[in-house]
C-alpha positions in Angstrom: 20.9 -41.7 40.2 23.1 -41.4 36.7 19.0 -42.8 35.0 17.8 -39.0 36.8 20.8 -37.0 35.9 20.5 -38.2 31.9 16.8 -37.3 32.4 17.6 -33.9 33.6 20.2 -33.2 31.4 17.8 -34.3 28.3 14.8 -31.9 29.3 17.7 -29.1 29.8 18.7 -29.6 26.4 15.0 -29.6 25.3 14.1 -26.4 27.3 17.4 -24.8 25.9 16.5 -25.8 21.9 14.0 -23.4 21.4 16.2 -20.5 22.9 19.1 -21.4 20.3 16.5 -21.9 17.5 14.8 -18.6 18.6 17.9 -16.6 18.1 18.9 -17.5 14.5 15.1 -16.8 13.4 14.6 -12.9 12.2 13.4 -10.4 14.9 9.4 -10.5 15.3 8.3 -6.9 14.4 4.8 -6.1 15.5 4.4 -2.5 13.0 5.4 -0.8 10.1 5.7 2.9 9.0 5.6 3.3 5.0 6.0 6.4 3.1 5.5 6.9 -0.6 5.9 8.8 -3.2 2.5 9.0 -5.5 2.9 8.2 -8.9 1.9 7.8 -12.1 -1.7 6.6 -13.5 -2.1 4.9 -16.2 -5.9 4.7 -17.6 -6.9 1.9 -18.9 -9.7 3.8 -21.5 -9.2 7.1 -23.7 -10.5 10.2 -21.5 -13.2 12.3 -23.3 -10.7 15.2 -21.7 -7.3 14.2 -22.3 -6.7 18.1 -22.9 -7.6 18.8 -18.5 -4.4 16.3 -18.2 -1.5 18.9 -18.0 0.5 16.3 -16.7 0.3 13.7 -19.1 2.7 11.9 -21.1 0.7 11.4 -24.7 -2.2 13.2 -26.3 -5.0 10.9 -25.2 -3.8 11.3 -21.5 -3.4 7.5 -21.0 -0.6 8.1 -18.9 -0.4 11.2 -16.4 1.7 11.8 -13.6 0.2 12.7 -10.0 2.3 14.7 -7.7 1.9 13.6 -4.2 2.4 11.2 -1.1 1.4 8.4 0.5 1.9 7.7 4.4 0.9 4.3 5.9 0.3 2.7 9.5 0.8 -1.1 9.5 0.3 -3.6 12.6 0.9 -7.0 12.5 -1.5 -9.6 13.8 -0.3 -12.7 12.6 3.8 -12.6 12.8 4.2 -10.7 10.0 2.3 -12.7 7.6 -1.0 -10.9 8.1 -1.6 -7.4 9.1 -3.6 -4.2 8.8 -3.4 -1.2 7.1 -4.1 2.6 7.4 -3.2 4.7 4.6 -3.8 8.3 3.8 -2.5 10.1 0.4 -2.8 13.7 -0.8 -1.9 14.3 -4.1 -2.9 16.1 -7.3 -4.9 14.0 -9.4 -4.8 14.1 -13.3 -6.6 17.1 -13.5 -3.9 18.9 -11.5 -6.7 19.8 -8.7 -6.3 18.3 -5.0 -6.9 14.9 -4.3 -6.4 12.3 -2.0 -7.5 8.7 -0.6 -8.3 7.3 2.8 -7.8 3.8 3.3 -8.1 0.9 6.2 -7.6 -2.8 5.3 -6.1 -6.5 5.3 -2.7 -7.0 4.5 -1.4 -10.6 4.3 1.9 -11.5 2.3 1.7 -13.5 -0.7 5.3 -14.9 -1.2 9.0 -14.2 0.0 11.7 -15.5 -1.3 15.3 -13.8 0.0 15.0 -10.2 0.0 12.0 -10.0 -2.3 8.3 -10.3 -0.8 5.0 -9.5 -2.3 1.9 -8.7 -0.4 -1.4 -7.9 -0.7 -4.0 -5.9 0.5 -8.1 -5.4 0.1 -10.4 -2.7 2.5 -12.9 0.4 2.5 -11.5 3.5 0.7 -13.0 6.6 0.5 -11.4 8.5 -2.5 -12.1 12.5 -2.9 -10.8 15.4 -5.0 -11.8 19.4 -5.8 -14.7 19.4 -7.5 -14.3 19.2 -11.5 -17.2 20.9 -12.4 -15.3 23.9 -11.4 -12.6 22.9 -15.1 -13.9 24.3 -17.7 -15.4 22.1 -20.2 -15.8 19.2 -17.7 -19.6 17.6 -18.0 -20.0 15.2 -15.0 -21.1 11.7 -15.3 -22.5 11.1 -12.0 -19.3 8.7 -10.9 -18.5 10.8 -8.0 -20.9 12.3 -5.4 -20.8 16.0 -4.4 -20.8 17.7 -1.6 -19.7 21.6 -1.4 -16.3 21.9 -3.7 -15.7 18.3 -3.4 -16.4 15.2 -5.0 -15.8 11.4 -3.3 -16.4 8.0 -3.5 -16.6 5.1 -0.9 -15.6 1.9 -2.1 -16.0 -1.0 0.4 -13.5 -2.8 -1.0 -10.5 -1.7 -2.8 -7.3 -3.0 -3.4 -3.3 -2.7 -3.5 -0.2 -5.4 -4.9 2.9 -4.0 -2.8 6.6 -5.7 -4.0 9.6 -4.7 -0.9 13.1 -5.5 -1.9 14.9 -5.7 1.6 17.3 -2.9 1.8 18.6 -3.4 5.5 17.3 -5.9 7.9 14.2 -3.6 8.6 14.0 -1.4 6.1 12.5 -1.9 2.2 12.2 -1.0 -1.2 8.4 -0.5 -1.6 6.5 -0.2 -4.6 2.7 -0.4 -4.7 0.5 -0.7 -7.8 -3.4 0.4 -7.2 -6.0 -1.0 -9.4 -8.3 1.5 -10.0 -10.2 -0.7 -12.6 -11.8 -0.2 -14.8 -10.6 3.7 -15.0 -7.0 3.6 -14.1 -3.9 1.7 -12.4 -1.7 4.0 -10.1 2.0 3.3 -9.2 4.2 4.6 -6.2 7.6 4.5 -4.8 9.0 4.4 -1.4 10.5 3.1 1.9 9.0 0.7 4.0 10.2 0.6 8.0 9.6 -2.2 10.4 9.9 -1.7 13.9 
């Protein structure tokens, strides 16, 4: 009888491991919500219209700030380690004239260490903005497709580095850098809410 007892108490101590394991580990949050404020571009080559830039820093407009926002979906499908993306921004672009991205991808996170973490994302964006044609001066290079008063372009795959500083247990520091590349790199700043 005491051999059955030591066994039971064993596989009760086994069963209850997990449980007291479990509840030191950080809650398991299954989405995200992240909202951003969009940015500054930086182009990586001299516009042939730096003067349509009435937001830029220096006279060659290599660095212009775009007025906008960013809002983002994100579920989880592997803990929160891997995950996907929806993204939608509205902004004004260098030109000043209405802009904004669409935006569906892969998320996975690269490191964490403490309350720093740095992931990274690739997926289809379709990118659009008011026609330029309409600025004066503006001679099109063919880049963009047109369609009524707006231009786009679908990438299949495009990019996004996002660093989070842990504020509170689900809430971050977000900032996202875009590679635009080989035209421009595009920075933003927000919160980052895990549910």
């Amino acid at each position: 009888m005491p051999r059955i007892l030591h066994l039971l108490l064993c596989l009760l101590l086994l069963y209850q491991l997990p449980l007291g394991v479990q509840a030191q580990e950080q809650p398991a949050y299954k989405n995200a919500f992240t909202v951003k404020l969009f940015g500054l571009s930086v182009h990586l080559k001299e516009s042939p219209y730096p003067e349509m830039f009435p937001n830029r820093i220096d006279n060659k407009g290599y660095i212009t700030f775009n007025y906008g926002a960013i809002a983002g979906y994100e579920r989880f499908v592997v803990r929160d380690v891997i995950s996907v993306r929806v993204e939608q921004g509205l902004y004004a672009d260098c030109a000043a004239v209405l802009a904004g991205f669409t935006h569906i991808g892969w998320r996975g996170l690269i490191f964490r260490k403490n309350r720093h973490s740095l992931n990274g994302g690739v997926g289809p964006t379709l990118v659009y903005r008011r026609d330029w044609n309409n600025i004066k001066d503006y001679v099109d290079d063919g880049y963009f497709e047109r369609k009524g008063d707006w231009q786009y372009k679908f990438y299949w795959y495009a990019g996004e580095l996002e660093y989070n500083y842990k504020l509170k247990e689900n809430t971050d520091l977000s900032l996202n850098l875009v590679p635009g590349i080989p035209e421009l790199v595009s920075f933003g700043v927000g919160i980052r809410k895990r549910f």
